[in-house]
Biopython code that builds the backbone (N, CA, C, O; Angstrom):
import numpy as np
from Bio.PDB.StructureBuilder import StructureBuilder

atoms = [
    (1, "UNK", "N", (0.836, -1.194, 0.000)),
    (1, "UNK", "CA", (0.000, 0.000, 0.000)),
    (1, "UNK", "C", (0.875, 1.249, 0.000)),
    (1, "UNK", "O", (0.573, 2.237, -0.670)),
    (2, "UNK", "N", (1.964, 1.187, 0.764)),
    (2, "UNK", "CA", (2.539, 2.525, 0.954)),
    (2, "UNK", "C", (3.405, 2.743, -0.172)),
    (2, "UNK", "O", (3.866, 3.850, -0.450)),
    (3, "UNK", "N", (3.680, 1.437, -0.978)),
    (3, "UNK", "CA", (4.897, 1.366, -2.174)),
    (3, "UNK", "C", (4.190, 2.606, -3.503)),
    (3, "UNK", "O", (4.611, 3.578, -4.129)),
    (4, "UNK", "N", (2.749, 1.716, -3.382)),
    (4, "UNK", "CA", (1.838, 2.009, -4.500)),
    (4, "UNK", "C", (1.464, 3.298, -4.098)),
    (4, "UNK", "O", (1.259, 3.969, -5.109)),
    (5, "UNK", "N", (1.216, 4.189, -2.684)),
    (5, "UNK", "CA", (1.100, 5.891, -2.836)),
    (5, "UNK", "C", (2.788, 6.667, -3.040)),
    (5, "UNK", "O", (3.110, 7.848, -2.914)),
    (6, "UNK", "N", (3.355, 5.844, -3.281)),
    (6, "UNK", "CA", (4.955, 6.851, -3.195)),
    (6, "UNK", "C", (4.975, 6.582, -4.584)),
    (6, "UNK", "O", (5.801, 7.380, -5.025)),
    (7, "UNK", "N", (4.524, 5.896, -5.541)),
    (7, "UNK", "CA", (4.716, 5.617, -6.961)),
    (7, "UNK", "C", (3.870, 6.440, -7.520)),
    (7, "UNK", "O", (4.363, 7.055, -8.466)),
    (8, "UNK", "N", (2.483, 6.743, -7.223)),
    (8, "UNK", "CA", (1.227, 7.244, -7.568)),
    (8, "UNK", "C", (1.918, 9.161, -6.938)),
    (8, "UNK", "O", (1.565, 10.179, -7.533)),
    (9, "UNK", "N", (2.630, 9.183, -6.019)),
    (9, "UNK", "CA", (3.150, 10.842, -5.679)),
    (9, "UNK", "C", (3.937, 11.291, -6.540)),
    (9, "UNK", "O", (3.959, 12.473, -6.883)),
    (10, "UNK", "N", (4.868, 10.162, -7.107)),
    (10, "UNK", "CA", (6.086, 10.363, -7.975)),
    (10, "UNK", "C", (5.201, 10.993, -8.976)),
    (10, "UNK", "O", (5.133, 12.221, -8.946)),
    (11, "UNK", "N", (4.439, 10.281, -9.953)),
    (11, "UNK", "CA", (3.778, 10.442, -11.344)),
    (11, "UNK", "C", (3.140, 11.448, -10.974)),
    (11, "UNK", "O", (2.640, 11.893, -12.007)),
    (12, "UNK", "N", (2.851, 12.076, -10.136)),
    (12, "UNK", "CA", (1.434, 13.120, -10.251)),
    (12, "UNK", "C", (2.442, 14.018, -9.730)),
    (12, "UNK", "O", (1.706, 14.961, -9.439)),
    (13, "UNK", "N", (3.955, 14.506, -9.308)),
    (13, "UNK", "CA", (4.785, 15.428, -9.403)),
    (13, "UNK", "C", (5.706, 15.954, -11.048)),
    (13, "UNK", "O", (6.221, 16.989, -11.471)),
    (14, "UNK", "N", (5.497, 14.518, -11.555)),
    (14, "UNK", "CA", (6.092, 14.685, -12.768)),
    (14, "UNK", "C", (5.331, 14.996, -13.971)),
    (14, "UNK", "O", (5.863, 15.397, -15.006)),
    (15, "UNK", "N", (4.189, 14.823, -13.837)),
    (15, "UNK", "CA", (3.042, 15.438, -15.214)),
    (15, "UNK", "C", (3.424, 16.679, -15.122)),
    (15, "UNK", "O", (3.752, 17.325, -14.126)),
    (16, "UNK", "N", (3.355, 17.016, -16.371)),
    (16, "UNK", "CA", (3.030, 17.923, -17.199)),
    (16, "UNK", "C", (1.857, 18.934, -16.977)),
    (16, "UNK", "O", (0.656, 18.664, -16.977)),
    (17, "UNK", "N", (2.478, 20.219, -16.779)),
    (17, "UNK", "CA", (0.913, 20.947, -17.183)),
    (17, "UNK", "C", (0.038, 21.213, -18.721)),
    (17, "UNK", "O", (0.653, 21.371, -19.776)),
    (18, "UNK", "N", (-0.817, 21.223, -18.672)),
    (18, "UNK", "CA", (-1.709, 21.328, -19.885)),
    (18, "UNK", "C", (-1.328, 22.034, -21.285)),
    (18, "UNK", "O", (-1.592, 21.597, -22.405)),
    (19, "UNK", "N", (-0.585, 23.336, -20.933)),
    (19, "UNK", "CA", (-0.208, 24.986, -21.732)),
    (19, "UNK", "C", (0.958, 24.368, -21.844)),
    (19, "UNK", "O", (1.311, 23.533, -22.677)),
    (20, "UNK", "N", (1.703, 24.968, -20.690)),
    (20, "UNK", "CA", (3.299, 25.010, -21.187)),
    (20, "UNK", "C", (4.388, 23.763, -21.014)),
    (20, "UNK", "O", (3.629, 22.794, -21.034)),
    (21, "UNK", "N", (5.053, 23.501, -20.935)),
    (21, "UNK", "CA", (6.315, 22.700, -20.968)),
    (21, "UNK", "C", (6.593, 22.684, -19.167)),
    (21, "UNK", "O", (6.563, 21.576, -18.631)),
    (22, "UNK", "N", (6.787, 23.599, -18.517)),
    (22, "UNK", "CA", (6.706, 23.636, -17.052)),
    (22, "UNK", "C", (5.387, 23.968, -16.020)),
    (22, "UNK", "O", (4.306, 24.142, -16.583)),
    (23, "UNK", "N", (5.420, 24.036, -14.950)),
    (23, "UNK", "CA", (4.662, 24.525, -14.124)),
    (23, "UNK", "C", (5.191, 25.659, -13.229)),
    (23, "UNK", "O", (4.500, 26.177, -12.351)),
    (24, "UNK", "N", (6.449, 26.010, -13.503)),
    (24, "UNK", "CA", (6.883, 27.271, -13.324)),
    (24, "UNK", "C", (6.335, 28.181, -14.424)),
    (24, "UNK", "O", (5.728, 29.156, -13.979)),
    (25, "UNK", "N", (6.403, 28.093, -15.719)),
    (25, "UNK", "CA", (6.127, 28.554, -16.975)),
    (25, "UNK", "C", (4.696, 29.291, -16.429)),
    (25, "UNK", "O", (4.605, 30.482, -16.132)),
    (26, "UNK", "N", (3.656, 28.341, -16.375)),
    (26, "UNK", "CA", (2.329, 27.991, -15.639)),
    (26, "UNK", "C", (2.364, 29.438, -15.304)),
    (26, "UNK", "O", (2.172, 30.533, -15.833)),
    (27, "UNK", "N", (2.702, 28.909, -14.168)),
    (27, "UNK", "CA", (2.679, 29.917, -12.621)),
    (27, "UNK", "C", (2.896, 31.264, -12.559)),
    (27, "UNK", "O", (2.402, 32.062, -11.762)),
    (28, "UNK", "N", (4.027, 31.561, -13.865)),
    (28, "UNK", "CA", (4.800, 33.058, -14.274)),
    (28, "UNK", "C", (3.272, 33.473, -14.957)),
    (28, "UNK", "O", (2.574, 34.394, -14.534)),
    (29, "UNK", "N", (3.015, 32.817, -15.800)),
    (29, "UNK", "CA", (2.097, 33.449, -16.578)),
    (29, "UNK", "C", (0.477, 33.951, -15.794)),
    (29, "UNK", "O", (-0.198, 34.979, -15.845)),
    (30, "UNK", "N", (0.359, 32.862, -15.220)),
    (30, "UNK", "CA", (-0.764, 33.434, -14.650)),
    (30, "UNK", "C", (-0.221, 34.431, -13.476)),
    (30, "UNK", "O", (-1.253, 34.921, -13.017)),
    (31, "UNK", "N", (0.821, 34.936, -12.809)),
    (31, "UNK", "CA", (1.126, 35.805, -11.836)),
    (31, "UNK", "C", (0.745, 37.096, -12.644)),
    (31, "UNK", "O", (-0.100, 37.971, -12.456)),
    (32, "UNK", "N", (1.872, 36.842, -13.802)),
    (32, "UNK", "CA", (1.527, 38.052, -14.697)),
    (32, "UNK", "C", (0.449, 38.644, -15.262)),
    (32, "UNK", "O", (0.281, 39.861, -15.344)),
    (33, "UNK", "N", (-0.651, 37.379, -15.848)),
    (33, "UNK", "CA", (-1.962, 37.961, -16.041)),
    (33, "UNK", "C", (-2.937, 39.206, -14.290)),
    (33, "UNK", "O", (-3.592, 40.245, -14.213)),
    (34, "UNK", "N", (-2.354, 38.072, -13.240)),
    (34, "UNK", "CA", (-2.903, 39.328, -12.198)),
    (34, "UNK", "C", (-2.535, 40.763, -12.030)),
    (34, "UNK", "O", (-3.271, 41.733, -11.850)),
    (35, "UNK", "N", (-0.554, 40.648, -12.178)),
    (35, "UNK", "CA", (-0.013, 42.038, -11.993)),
    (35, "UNK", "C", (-0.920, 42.956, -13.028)),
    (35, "UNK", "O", (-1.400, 44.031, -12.667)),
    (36, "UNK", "N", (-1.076, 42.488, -14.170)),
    (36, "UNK", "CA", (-1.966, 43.448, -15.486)),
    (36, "UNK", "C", (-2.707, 43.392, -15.079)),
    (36, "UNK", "O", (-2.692, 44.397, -14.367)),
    (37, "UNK", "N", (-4.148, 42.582, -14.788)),
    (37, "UNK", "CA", (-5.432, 43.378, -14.415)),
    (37, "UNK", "C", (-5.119, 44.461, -13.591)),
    (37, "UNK", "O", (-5.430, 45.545, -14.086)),
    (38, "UNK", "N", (-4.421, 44.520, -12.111)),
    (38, "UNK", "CA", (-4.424, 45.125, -11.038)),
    (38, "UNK", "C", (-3.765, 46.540, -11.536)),
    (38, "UNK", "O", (-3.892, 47.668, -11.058)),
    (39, "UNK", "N", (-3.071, 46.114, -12.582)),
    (39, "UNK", "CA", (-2.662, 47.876, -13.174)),
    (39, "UNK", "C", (-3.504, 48.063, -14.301)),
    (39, "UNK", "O", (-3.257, 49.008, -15.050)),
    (40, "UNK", "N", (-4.287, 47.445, -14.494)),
    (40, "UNK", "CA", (-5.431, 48.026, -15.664)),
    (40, "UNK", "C", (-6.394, 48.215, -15.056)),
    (40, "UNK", "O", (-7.319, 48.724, -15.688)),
    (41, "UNK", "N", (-6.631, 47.890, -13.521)),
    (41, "UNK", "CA", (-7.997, 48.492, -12.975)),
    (41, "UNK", "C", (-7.907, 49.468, -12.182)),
    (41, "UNK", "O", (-8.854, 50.170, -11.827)),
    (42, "UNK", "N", (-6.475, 49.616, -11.761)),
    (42, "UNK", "CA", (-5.915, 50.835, -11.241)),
    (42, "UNK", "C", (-6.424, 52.258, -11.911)),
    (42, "UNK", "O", (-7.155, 53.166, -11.514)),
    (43, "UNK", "N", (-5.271, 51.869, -13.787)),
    (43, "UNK", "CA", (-5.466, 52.748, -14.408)),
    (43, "UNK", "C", (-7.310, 53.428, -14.607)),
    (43, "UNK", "O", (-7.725, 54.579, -14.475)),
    (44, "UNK", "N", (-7.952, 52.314, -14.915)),
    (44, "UNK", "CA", (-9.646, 52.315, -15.370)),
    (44, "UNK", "C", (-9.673, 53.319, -13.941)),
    (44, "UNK", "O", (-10.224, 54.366, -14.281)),
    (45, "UNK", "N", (-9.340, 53.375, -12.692)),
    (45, "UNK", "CA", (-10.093, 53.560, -11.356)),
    (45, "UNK", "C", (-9.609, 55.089, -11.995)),
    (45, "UNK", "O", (-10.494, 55.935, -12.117)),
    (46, "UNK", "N", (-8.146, 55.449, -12.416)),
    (46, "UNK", "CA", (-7.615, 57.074, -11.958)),
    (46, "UNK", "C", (-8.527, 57.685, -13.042)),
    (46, "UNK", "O", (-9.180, 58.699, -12.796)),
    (47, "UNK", "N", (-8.579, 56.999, -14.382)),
    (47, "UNK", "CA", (-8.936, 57.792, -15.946)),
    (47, "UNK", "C", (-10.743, 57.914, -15.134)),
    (47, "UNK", "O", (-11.159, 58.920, -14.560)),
    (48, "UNK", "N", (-11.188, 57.173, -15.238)),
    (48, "UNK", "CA", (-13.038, 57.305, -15.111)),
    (48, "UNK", "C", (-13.408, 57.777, -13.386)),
    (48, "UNK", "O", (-14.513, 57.573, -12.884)),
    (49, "UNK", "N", (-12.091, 58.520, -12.548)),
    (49, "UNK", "CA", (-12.759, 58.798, -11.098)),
    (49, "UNK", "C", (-13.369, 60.264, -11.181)),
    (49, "UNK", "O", (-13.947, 60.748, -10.208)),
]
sb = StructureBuilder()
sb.init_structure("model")
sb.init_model(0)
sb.init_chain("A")
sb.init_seg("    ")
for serial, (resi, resn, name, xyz) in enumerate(atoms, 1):
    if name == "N":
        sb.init_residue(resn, " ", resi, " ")
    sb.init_atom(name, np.array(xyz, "f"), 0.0, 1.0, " ", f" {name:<3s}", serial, name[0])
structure = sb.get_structure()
């Protein structure tokens, strides 16, 4: 039992994410999609206050 969850942890650390080649890759990208909203709703807040 315990062989078969340390084999089953291995494989599900080593997949692949869906998009990119890494899950750092992943991770950059979606950080970055937040930093841009948060300065595009900034900007939207100063232009339309």
């Amino acid at each position: 039992m315990t062989d078969n969850f340390q084999i089953n942890k291995k494989n599900i650390s080593e997949e692949k994410p869906p998009i990119l080649s890494t899950w750092k890759q992943l991770y950059s990208i979606v950080f970055l999609n937040l930093v841009f909203l948060i300065i595009l709703f900034y900007v939207f807040t100063k232009i339309f206050s």
